[in-house]
Backbone bond lengths (Angstrom), bond angles and torsions (degrees), N, CA, C in turn:
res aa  C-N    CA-C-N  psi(-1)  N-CA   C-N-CA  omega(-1)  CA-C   N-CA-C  phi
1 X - - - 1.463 - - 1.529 109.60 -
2 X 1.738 120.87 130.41 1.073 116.81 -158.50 1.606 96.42 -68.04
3 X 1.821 117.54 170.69 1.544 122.49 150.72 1.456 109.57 -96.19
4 X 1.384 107.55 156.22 1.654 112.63 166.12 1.242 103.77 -121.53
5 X 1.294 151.16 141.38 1.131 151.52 115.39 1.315 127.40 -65.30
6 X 1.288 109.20 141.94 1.829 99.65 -161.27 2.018 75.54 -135.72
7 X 1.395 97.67 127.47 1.922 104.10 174.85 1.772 94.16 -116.57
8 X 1.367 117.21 149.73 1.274 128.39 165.52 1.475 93.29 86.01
9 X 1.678 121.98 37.29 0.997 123.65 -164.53 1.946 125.28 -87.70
10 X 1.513 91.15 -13.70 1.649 104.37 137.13 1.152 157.86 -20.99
11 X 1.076 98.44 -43.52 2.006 122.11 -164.81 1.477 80.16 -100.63
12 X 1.776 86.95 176.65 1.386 128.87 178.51 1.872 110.58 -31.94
13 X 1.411 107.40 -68.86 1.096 128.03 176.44 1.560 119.45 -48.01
14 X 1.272 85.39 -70.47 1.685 99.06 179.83 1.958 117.56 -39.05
15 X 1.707 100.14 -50.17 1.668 104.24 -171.08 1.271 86.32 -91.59
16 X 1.531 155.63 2.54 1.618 119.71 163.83 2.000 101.10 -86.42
17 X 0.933 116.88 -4.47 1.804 120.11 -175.06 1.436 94.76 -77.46
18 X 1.981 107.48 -58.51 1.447 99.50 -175.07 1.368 108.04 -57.39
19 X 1.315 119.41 -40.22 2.062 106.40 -172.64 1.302 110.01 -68.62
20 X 1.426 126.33 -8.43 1.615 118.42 176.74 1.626 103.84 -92.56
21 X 1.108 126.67 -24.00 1.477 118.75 -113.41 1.973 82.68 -80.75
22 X 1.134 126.28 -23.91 1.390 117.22 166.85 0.925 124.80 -56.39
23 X 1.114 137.68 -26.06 1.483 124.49 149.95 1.523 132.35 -70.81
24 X 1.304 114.05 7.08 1.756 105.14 151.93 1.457 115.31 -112.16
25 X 0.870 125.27 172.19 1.577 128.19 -171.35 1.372 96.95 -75.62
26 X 1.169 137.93 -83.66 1.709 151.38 169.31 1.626 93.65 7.01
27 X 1.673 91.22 129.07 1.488 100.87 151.56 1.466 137.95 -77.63
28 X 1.040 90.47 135.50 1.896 78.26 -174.52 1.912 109.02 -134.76
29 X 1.327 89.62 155.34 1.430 115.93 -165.26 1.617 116.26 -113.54
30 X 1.063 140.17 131.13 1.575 149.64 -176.62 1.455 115.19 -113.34
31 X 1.450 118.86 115.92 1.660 119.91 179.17 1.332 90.48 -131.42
32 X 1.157 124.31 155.74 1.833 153.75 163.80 1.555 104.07 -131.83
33 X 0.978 94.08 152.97 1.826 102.54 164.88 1.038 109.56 -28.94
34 X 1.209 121.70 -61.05 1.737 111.64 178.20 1.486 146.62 -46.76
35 X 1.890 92.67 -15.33 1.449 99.81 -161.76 2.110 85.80 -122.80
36 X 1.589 105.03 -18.21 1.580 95.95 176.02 1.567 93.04 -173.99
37 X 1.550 84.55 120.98 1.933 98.22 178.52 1.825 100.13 -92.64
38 X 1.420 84.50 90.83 1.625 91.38 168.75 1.268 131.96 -64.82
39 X 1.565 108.78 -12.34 1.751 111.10 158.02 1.694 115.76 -95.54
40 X 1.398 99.74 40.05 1.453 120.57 159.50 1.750 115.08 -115.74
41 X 1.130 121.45 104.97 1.624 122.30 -178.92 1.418 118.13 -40.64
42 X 1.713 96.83 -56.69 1.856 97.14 -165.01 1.181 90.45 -80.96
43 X 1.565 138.35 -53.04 1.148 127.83 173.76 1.370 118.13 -5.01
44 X 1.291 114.07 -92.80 0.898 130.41 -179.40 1.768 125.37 -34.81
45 X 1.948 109.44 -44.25 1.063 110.26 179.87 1.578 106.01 -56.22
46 X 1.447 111.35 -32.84 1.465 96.27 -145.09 1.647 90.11 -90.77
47 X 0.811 155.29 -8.88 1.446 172.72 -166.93 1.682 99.11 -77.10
48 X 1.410 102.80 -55.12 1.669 108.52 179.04 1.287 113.85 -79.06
49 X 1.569 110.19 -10.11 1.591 123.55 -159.66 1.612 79.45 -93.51
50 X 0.876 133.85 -79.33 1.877 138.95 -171.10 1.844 104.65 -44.62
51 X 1.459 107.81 -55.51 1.782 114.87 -161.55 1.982 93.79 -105.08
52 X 0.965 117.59 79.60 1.871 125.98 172.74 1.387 86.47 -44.71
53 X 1.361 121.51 146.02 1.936 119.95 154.19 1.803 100.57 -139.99
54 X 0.754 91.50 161.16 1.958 106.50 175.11 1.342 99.55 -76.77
55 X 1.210 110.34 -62.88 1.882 131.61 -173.36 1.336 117.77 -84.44
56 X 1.031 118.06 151.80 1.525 130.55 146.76 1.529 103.20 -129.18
57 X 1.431 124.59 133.62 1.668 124.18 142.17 1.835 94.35 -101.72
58 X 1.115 100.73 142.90 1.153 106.27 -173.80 1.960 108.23 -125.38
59 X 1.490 86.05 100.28 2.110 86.11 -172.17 0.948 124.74 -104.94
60 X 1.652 112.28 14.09 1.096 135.98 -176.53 1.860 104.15 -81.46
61 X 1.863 97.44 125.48 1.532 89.77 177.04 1.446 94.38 -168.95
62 X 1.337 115.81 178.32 1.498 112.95 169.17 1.536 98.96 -105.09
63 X 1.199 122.93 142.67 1.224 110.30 -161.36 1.949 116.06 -143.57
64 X 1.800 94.91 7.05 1.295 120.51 -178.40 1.662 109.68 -72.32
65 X 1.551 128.68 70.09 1.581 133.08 -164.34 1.233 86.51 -37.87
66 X 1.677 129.27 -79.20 1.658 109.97 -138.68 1.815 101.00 -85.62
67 X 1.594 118.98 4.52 1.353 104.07 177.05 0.996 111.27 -64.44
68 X 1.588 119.28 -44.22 1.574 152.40 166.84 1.338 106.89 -4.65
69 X 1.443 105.64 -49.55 1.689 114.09 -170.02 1.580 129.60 -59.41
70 X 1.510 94.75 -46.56 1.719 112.42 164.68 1.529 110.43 -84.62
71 X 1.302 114.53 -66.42 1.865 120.17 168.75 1.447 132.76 -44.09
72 X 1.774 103.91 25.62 1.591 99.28 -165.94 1.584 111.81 -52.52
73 X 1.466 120.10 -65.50 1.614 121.99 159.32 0.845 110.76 -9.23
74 X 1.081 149.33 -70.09 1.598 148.58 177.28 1.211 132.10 -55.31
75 X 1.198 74.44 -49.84 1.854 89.68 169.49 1.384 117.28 -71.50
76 X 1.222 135.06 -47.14 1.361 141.38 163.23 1.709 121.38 -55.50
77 X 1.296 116.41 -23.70 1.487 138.26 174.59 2.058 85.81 -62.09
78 X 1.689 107.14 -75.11 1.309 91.37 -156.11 1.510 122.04 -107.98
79 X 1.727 103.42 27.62 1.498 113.88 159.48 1.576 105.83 -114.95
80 X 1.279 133.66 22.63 1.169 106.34 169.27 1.766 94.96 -158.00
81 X 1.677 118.12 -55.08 1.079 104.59 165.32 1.706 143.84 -31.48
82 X 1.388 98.12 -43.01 1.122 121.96 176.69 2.054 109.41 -58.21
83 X 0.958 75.66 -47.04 1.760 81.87 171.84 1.847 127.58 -61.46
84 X 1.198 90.51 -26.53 1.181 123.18 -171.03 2.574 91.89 -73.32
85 X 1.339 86.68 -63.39 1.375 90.15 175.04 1.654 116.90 -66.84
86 X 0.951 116.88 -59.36 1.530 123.26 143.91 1.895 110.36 3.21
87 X 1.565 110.08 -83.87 1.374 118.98 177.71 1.617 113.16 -54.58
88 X 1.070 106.62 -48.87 1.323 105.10 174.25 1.606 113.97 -42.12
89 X 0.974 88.37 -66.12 1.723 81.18 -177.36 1.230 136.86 -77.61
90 X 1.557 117.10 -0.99 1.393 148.06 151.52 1.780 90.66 -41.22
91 X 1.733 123.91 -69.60 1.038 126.02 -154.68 1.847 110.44 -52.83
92 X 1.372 103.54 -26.51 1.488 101.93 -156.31 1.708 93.32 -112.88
93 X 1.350 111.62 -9.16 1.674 98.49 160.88 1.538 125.97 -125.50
94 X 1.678 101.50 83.59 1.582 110.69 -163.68 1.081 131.50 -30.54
95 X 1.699 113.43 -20.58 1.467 121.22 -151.71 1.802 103.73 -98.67
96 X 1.283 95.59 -34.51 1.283 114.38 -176.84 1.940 121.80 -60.45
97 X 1.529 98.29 124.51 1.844 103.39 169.20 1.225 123.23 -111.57
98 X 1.303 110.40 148.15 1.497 103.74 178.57 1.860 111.47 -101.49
99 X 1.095 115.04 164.66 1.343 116.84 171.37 1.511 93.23 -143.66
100 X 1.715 111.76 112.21 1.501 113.88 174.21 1.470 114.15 -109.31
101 X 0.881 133.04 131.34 1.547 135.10 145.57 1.486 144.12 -33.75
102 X 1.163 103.90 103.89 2.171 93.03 -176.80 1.604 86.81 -121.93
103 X 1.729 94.27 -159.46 1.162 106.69 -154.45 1.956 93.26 -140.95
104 X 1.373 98.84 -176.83 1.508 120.24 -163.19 1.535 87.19 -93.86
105 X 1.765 117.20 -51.58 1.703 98.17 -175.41 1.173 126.95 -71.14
106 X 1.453 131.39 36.84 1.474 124.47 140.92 1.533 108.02 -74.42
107 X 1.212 114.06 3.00 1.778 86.48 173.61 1.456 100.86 -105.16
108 X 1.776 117.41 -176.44 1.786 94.67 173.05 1.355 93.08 -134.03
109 X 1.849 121.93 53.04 0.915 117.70 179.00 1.587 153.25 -20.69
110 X 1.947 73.30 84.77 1.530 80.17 165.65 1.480 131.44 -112.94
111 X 1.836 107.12 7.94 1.497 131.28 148.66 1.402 112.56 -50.14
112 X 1.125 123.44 146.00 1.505 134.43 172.66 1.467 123.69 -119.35
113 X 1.557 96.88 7.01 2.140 83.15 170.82 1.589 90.19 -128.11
114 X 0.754 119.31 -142.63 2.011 119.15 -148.54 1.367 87.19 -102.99
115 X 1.541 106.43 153.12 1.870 108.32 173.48 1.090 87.88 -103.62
116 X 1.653 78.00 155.98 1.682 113.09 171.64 1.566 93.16 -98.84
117 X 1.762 83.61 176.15 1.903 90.55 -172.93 2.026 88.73 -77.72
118 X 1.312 135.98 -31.55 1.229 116.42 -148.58 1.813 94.13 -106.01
119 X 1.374 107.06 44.81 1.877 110.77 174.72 1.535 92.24 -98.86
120 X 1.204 99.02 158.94 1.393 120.33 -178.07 1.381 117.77 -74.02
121 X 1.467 117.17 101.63 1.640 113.42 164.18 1.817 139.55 -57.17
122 X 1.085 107.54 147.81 1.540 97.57 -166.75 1.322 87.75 -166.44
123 X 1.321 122.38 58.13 1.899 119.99 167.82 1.136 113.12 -33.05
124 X 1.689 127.95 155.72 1.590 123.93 -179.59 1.487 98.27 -121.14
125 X 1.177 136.16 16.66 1.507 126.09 -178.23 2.123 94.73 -158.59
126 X 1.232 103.31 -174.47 1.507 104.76 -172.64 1.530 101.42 -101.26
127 X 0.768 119.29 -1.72 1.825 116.94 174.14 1.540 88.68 -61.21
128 X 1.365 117.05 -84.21 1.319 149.23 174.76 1.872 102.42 -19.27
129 X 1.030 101.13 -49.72 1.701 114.07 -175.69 1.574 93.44 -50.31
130 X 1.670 101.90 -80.62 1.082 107.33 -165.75 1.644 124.93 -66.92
131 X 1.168 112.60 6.59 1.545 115.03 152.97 1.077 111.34 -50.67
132 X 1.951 85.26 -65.81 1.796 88.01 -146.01 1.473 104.67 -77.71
133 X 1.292 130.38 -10.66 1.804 124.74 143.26 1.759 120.53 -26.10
134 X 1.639 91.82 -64.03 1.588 92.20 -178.90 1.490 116.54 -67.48
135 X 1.485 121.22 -16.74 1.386 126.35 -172.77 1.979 92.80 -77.04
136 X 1.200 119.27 -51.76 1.506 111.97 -171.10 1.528 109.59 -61.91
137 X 1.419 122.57 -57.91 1.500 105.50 154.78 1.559 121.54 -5.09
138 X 1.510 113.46 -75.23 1.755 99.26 -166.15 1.365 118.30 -94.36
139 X 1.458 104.74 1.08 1.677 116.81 -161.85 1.255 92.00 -58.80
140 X 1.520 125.08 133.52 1.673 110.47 162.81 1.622 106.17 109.37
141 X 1.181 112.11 -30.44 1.904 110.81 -171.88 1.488 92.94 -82.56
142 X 1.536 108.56 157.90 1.570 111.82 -158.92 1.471 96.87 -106.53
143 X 1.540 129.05 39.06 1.426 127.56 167.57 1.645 102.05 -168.70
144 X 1.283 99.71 61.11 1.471 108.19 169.19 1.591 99.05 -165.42
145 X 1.713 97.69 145.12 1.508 132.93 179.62 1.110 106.63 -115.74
146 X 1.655 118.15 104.37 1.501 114.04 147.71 1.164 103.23 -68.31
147 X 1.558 119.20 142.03 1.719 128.14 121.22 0.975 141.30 -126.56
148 X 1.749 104.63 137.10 1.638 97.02 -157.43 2.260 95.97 -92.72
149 X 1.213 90.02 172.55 1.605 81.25 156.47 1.422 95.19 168.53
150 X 0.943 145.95 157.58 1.614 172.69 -154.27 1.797 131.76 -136.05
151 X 1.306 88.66 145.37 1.478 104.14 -179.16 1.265 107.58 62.02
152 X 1.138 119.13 55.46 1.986 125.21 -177.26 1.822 88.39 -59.28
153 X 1.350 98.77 133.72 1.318 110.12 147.22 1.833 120.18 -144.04
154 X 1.201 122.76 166.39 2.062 112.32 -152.99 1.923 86.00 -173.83
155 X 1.130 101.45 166.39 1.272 132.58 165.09 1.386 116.90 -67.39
156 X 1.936 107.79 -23.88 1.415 102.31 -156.29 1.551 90.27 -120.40
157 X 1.259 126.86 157.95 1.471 130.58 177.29 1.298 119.38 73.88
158 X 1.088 114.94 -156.52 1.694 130.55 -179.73 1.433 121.12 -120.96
159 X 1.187 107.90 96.23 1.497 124.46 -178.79 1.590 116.77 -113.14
160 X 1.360 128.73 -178.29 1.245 133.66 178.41 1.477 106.12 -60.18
161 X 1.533 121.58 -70.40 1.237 132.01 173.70 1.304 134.64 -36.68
162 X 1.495 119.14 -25.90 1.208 119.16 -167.81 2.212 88.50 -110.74
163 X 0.916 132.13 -7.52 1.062 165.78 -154.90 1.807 98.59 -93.87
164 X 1.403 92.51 -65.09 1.492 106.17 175.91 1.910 106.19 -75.72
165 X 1.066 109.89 -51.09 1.609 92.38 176.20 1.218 106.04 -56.14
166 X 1.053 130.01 -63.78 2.218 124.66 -173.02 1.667 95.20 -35.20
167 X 1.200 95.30 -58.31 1.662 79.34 -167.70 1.899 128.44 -67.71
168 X 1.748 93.48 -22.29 1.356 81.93 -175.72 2.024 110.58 -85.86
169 X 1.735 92.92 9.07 1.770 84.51 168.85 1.540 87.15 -91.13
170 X 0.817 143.03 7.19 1.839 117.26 -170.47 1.721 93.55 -117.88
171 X 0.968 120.01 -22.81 2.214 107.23 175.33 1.039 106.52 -127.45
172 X 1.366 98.59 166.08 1.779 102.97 151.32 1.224 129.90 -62.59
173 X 1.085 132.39 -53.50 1.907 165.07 -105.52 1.589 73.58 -153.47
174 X 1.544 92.35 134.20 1.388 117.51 143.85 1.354 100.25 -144.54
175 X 1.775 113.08 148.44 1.577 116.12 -175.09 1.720 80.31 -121.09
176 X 1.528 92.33 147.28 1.380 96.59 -170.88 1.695 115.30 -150.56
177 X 1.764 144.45 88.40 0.959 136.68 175.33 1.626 127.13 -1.83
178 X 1.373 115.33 114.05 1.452 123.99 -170.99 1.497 116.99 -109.78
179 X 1.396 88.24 -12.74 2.095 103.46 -173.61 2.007 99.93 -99.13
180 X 1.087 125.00 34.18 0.906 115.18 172.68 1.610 121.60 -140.96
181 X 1.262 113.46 108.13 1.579 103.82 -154.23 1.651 114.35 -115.03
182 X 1.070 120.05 146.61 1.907 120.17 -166.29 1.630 107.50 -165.92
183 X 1.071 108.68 -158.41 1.478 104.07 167.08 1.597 100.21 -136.51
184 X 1.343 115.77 162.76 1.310 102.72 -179.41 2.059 91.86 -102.81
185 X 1.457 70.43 -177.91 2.433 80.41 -168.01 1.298 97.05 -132.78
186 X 1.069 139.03 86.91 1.661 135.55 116.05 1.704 115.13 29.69
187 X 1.152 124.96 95.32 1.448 117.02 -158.31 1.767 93.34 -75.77
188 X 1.341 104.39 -40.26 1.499 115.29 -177.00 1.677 111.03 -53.68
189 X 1.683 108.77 -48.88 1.425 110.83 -177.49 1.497 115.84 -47.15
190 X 1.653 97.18 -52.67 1.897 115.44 -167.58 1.676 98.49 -60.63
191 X 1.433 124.28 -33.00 1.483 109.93 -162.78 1.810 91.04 -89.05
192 X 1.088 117.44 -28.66 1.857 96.76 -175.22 1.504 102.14 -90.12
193 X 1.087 125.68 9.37 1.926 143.27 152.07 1.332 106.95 -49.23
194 X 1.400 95.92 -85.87 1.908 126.83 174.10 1.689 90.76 -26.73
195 X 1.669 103.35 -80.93 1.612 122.06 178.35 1.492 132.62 6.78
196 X 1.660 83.81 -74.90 1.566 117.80 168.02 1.412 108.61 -61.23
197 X 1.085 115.52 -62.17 1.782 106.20 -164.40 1.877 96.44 -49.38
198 X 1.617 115.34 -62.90 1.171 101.02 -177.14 1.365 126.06 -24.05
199 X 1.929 115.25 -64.45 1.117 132.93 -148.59 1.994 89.98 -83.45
200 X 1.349 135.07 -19.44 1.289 131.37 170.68 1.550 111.30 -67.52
201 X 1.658 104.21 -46.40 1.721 103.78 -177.90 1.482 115.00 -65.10
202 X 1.280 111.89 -49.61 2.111 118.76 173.09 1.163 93.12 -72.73
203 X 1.258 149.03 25.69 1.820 120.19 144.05 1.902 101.81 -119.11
204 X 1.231 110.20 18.27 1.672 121.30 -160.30 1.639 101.55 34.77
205 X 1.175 124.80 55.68 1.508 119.70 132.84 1.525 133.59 -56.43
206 X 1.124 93.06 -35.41 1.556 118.28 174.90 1.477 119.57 -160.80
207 X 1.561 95.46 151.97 1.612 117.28 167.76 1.040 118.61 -51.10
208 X 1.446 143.51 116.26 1.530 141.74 119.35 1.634 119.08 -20.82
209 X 1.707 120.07 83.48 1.339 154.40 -174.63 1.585 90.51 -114.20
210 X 1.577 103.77 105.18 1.546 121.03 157.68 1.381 111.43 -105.26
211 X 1.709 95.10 154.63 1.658 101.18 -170.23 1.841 92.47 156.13
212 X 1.433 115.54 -155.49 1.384 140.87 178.41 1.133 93.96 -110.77
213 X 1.591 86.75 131.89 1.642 108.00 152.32 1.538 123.71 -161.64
214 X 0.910 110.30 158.23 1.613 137.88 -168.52 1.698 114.33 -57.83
215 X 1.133 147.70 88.26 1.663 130.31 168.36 1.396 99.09 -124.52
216 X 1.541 120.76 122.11 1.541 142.56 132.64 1.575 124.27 -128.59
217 X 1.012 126.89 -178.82 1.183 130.72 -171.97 1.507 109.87 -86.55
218 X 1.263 124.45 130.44 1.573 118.88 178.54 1.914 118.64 -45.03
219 X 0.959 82.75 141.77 1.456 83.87 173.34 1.876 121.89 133.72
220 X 0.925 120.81 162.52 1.942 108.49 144.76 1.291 111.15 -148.28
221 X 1.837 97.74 163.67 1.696 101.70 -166.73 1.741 87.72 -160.30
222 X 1.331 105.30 -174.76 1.458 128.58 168.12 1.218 99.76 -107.69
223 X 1.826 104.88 173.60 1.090 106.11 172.10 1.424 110.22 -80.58
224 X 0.655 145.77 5.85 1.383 168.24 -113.10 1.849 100.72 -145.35
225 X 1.244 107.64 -78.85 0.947 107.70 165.61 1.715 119.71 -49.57
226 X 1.120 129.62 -67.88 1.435 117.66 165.50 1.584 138.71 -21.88
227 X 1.663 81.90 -45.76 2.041 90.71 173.77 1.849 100.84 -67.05
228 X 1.341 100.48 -65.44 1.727 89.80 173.95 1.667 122.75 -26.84
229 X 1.049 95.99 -36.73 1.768 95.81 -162.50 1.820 85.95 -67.76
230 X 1.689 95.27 -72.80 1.537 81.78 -161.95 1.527 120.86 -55.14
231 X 0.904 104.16 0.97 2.194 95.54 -174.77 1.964 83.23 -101.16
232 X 0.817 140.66 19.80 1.469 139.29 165.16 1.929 104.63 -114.11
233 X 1.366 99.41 -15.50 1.758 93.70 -176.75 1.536 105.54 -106.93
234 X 1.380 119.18 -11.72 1.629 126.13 164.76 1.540 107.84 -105.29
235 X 1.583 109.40 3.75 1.861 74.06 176.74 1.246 112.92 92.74
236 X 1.170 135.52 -2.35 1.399 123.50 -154.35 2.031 94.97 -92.90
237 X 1.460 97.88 130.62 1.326 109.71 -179.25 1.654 109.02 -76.01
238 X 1.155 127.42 -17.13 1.279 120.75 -169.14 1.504 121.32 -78.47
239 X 1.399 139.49 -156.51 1.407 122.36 -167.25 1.794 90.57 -134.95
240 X 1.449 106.13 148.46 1.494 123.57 168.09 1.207 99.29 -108.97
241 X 1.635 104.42 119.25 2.017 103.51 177.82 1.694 86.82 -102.93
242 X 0.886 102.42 149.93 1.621 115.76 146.69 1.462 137.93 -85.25
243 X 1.249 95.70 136.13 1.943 86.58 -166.68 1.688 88.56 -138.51
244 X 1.404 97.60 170.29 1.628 111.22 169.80 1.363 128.99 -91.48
245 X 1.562 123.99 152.56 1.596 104.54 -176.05 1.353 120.09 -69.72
246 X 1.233 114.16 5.53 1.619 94.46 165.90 1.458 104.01 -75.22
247 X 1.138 120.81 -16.09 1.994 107.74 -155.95 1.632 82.88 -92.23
248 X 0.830 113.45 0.61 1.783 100.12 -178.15 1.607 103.04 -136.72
249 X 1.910 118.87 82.48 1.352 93.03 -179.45 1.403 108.91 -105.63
250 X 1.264 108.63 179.70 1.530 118.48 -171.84 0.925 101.99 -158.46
251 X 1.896 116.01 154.81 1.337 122.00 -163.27 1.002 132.61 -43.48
252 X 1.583 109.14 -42.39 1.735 135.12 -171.48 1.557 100.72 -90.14
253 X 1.393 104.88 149.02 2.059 99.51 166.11 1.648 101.42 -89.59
254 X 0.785 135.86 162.59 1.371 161.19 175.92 1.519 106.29 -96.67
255 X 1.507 127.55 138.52 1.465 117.69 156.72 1.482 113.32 -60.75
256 X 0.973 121.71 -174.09 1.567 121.06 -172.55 2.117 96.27 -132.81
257 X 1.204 107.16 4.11 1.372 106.43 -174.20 1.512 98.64 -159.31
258 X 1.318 126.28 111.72 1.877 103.12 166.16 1.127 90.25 -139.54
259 X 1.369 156.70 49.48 1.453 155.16 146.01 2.028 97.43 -30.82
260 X 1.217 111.94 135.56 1.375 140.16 -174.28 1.498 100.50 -86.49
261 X 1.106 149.32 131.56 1.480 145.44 140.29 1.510 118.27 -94.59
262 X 1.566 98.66 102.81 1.790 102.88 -158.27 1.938 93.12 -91.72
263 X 1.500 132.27 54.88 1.206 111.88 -150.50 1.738 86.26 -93.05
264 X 1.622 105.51 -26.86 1.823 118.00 -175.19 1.015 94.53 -68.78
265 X 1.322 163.80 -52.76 1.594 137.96 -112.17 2.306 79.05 -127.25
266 X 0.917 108.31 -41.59 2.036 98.68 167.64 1.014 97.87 -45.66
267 X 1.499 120.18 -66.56 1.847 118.60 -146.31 1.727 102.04 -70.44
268 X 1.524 115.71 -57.29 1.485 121.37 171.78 1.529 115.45 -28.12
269 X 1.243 108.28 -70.71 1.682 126.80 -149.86 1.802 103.34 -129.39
270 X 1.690 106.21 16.82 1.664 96.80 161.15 1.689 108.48 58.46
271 X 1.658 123.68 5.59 1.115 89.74 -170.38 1.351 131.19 -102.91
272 X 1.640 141.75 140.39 0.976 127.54 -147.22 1.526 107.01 -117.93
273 X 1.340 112.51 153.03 1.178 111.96 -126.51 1.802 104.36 -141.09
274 X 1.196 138.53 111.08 1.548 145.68 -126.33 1.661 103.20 -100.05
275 X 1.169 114.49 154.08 1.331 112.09 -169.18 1.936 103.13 -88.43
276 X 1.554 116.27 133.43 1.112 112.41 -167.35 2.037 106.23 -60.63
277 X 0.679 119.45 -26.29 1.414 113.24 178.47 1.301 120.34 -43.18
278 X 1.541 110.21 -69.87 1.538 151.07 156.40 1.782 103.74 -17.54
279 X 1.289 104.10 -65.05 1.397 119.51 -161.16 2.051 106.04 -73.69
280 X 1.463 109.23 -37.37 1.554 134.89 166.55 1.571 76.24 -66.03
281 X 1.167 135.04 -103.43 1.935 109.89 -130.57 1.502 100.77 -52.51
282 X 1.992 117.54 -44.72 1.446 87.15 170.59 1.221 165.32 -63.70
283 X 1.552 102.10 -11.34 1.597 122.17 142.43 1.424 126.62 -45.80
284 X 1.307 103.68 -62.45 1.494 95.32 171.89 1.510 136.63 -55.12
285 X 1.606 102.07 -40.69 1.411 101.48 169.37 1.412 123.26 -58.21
286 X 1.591 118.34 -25.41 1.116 114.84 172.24 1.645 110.80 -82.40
287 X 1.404 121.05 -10.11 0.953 89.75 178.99 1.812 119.27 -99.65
288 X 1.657 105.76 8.75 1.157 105.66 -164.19 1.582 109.73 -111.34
């Protein structure tokens, strides 16, 4: 029975895998900084050297966009370095795959219909940089999965959504970006995504096909649109205005378009993929 190791197992990503992970057969394993500083080399070797795994999801990242701006060092330590240690030890444990995580701001959307994985990147802030750093690292090795996908939102951590409920118990008025359009991603959907492919490749349902690929939730919206939804799925009496990103700036630029085109990762790996609406009330209900 294969192992998974899941690192950066903290975040959003990481704790919706552990709350599924009983429902696939695969064993699976949970590290955070605390239990393995994966932007430590030997660390790390010897960690894989003692605990062998089949898998890695790897959710470990810095993931603060406008901290990004001042914190590049840091930020570059654990979006790209880290990858760097990562491969290494890919080399010396044959059996072993990775499945890493990127993001939507490597593009600097100024395309207007859905990206493909093979559109041209051009990040607009250093979050984005140092992705797509860690993405060239594995791009190309014949047992590793990028996936990018956007607007994580989960039950667990600090996301937009849960972000927007705190606030809509504390005002009336929320002003909220309308010029910026994506889909949001289901942290829960993307990890029983990941899930499946594992649990499809160890029963040979399917091929193990490394490369880039695409996961968000069907659909598109603003952010704008999103806050509406959820202050319509709690009830919230107060009003969502819409405003433009100039009236709201922040350190980092934002793309102005990052819609996902998941048409590779269906056809590849069959996987099917939930409409963001659908996936938002079931968040909420769980979270309310």
């Amino acid at each position: 029975m294969s192992k998974v190791l899941v690192t950066g197992a903290n975040g959003q990503l990481g704790r919706e895998i552990k709350k599924i992970r009983n429902s696939f057969r695969q064993i699976y394993s949970f590290t955070d900084i605390e239990e393995l500083d994966v932007s430590d080399k030997e660390v790390l070797e010897n960690y894989l050297a003692s605990n062998p795994v089949d898998y890695i999801i790897n959710c470990a990242a810095y993931t603060d966009v406008d901290g990004a701006e001042e914190d590049v060092e840091r930020a570059m330590q654990l979006n790209r370095d880290v990858l760097v240690n990562f491969k290494s030890c890919l080399e010396k444990h044959s059996q072993t795959r990775i499945f890493h995580i990127s993001t939507d701001y490597v593009f600097n959307g100024e395309l207007t219909r859905p990206l493909r994985e093979d559109d041209r990147t051009d990040p607009l802030g250093m979050y984005g940089i140092t992705k797509l750093e860690g993405e060239k690292v594995l791009l190309g090795h014949p047992r590793a999965v990028i996936m990018r996908t956007s607007w994580l939102f989960s039950v667990f951590g600090k996301n937009f959504v849960k972000s927007m409920i705190n606030r809509m118990d504390q005002r009336n008025d929320l002003r909220v970006v309308y010029d910026q359009i994506g889909t949001p991603t289901f942290a829960e959907d993307l990890a029983r995504a990941i899930m499946q492919i594992i649990s499809d490749v160890d029963s040979g349902h399917s091929d193990f096909v490394p490369g880039l690929f695409h996961y968000s939730n069907e659909g598109v919206c603003s952010w704008f649109d999103l806050a509406v939804e959820v202050c319509r799925l709690i009830n919230c009496k107060g009003n969502v205005i819409p405003i433009e990103s100039h009236e709201y700036p922040t350190p980092a630029k934002r793309p102005v378009y990052s819609v996902l085109n998941k048409s590779k990762i269906k056809e590849v790996y069959g996987v099917e993929v939930p409409y963001w609406r659908d996936s938002l009330e079931k968040c909420i209900k769980n979270l309310l």
